[in-house]
C-alpha positions as CSV (number, residue, x, y, z in Angstrom):
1,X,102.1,168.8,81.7
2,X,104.1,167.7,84.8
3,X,105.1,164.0,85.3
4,X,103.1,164.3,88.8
5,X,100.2,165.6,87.1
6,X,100.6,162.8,84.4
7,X,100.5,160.1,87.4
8,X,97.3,161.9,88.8
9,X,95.5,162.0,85.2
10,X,96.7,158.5,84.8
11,X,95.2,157.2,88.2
12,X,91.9,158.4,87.1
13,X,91.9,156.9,83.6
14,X,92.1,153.7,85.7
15,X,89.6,154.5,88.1
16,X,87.1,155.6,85.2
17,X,87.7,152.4,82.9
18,X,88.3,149.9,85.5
19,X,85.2,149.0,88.0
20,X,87.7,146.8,90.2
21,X,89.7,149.9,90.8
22,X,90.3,151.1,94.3
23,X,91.8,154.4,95.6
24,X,94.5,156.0,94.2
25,X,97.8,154.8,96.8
26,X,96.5,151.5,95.7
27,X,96.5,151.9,92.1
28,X,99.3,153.8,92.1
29,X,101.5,150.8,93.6
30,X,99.6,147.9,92.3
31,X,99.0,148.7,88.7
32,X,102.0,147.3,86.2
33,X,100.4,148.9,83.0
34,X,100.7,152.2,84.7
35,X,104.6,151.2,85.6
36,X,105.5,150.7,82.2
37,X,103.9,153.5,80.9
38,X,105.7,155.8,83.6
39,X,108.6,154.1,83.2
40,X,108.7,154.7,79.1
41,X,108.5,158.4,79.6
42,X,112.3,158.4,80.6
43,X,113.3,155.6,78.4
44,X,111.6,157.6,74.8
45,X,113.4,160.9,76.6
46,X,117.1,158.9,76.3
47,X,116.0,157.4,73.4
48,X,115.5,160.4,71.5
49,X,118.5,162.0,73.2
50,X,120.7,160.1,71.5
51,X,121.2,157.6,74.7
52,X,119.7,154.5,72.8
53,X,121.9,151.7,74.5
54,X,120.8,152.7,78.2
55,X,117.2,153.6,76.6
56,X,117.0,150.1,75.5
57,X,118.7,148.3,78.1
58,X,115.9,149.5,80.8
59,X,113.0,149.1,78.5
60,X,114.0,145.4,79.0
61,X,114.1,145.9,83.2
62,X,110.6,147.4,82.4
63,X,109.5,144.4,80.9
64,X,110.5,142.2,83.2
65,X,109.4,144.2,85.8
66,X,105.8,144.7,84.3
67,X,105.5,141.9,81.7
68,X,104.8,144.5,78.8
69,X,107.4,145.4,76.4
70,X,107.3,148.9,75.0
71,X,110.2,150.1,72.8
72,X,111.5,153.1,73.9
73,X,111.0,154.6,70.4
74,X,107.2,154.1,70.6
75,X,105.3,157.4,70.7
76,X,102.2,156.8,73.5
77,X,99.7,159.6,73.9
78,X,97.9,160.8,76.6
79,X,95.8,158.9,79.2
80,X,96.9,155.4,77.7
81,X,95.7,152.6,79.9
82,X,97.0,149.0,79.7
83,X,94.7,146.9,82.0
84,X,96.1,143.7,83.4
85,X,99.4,144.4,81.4
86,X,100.9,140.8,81.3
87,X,102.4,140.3,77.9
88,X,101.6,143.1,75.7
89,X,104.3,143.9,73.2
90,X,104.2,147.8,71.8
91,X,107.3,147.9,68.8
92,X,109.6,150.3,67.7
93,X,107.7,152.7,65.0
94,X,104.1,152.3,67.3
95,X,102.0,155.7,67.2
96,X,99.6,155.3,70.0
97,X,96.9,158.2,70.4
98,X,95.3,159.8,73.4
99,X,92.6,157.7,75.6
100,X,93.4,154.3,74.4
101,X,92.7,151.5,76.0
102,X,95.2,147.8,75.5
103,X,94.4,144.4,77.4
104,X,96.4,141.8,77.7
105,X,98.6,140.1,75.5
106,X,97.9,143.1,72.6
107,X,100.9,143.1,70.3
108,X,101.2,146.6,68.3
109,X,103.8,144.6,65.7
110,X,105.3,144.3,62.5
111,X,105.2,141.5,60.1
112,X,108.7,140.9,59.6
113,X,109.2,141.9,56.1
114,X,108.8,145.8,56.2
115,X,111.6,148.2,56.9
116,X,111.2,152.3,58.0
117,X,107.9,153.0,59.4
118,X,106.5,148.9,60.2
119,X,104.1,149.4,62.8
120,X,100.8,150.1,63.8
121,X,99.6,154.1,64.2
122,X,96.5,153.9,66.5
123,X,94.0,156.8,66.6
124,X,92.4,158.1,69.6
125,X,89.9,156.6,71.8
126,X,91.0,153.0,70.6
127,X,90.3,149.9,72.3
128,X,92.2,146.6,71.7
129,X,90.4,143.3,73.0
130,X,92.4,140.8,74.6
131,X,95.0,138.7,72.4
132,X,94.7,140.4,69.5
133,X,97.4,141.6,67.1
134,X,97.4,144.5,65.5
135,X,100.1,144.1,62.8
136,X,102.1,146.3,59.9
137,X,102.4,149.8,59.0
138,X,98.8,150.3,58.9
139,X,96.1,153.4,60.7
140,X,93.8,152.5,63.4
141,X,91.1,155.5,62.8
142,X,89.3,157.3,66.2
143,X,87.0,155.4,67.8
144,X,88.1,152.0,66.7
145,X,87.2,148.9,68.5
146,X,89.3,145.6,67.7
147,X,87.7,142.2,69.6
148,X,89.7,139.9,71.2
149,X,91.8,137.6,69.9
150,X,91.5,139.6,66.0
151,X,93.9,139.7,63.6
152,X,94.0,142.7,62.0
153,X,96.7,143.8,58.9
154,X,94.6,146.6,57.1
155,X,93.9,150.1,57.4
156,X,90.7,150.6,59.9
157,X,88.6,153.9,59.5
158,X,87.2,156.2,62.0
159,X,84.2,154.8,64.1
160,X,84.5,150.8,63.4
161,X,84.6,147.9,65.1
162,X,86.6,145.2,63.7
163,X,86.6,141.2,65.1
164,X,88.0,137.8,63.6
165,X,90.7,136.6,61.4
166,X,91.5,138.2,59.3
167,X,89.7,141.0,61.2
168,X,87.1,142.5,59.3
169,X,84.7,145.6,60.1
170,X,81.5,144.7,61.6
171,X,79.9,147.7,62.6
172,X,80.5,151.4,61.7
173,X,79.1,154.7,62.1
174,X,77.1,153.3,64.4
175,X,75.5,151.1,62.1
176,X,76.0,147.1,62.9
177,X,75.7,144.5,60.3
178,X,74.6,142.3,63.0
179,X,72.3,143.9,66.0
180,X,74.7,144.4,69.1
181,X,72.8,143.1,72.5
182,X,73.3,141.9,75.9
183,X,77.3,143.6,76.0
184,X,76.8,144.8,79.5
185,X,75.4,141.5,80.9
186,X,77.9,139.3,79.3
187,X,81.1,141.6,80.2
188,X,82.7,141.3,76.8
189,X,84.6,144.8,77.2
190,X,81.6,145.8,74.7
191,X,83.0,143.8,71.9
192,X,80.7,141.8,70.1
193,X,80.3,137.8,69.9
194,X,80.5,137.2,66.0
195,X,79.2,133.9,65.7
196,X,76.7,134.4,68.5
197,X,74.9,137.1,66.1
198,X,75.3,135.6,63.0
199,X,73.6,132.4,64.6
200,X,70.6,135.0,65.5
201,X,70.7,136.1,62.3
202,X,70.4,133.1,60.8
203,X,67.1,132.1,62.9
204,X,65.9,135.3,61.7
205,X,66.0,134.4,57.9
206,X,64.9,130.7,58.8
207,X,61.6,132.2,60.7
208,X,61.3,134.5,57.8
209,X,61.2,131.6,55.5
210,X,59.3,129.2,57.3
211,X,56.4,131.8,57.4
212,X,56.8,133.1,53.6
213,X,56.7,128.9,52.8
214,X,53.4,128.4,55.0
215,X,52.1,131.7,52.5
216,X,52.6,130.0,49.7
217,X,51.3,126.8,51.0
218,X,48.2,127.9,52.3
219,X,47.8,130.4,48.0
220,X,48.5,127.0,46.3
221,X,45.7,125.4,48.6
222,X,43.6,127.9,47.5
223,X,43.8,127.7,44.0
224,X,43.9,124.1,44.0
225,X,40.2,124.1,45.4
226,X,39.4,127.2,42.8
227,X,40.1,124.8,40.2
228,X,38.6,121.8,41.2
229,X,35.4,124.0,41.9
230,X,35.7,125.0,38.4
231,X,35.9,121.2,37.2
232,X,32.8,120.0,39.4
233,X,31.0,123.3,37.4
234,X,31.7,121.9,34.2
């Protein structure tokens, strides 16, 4: 695929997976996640070209242009979108699949005491909430949602979504440990509120017991009077 043609499939990522998005002159000048993706195309090519010096050297312009640091040895798939782009960090040994989706302050990182292969291999169609940190030589699977502000440092499968920290898997294959609601109306990028449903469920169970107690209240009433009717016959 052509570099224009990547711009042009690029503009319309944006325009499906941002509502605020205008027309395309507008997101194609205003936009510093698309910027530093555009501008890591040349800086992987010198990188892998043996140029590594001048690779790096303008990966650092690019972050100081954009505010998000990707190292030019990162592999990024297609129609990766980083939305609001201040202060994401993408390091050296990074895999990134197709149709993934970074907010702000994301880092892809290492943990400081790997060597070789120390980073993060996303899948495809992964989303990364704001502030979290994705960290190690570990696999995001497909379809992986990570909430904002996680930790994660394990191995994710396919179809999960993962909040907290450490992050842990909350939902997957579509089933949830905790019912997912109201998403859309509290714009939480579709990642779920952890405490808010464990609070629900907790009601839940309290209700549950309150009317299992009133049961039992209401049976040892009963017998109570069986056996005091049984007394008064004697």
């Amino acid at each position: 695929m052509s570099f224009i043609n990547t711009i042009r499939e690029d503009i319309k990522t944006v325009q499906a997976q941002d509502p605020a998005a205008q027309n395309g002159l507008v997101i194609f000048l205003s936009y510093p996640g698309l910027h530093a993706k555009w501008n890591h195309v040349p800086e992987h090519w010198l990188w892998e070209h043996g140029h590594r010096s001048l690779a790096r050297v303008l990966s650092q312009l690019t972050r100081h242009i954009t505010g998000v640091e990707i190292h030019p040895a990162a592999q990024i798939g297609k129609r990766f979108f980083i939305d609001h782009a201040m202060g994401v960090v993408i390091g050296e040994t990074t895999i990134v699949g197709d149709n993934c989706v970074l907010y702000q302050g994301v880092t892809l990182g290492g943990t400081g005491n790997e060597t070789g292969k120390r980073h993060p291999t996303l899948g495809n169609n992964v989303t990364v909430g704001t502030g979290a940190k994705v960290l190690g030589n570990i696999h995001i699977g497909n379809n992986v949602k990570i909430g904002g502000n996680s930790v994660v440092v394990k191995d994710v499968p396919d179809n999960c979504t993962v909040v907290g920290v450490p992050g842990r898997i909350i939902k997957r294959n579509g089933c949830r440990v905790f019912e997912e609601s109201f998403d859309a109306k509290q714009h939480r990028e579709y990642m779920p509120d952890d405490a808010a449903e464990q609070s629900a469920l907790n009601r839940q169970g309290i209700t549950e017991n309150a009317r299992r107690v009133k049961e039992l209240e209401q049976e040892v009433a009963e017998l109570k009077a069986l056996v005091a009717k049984l007394v008064d016959e004697r």
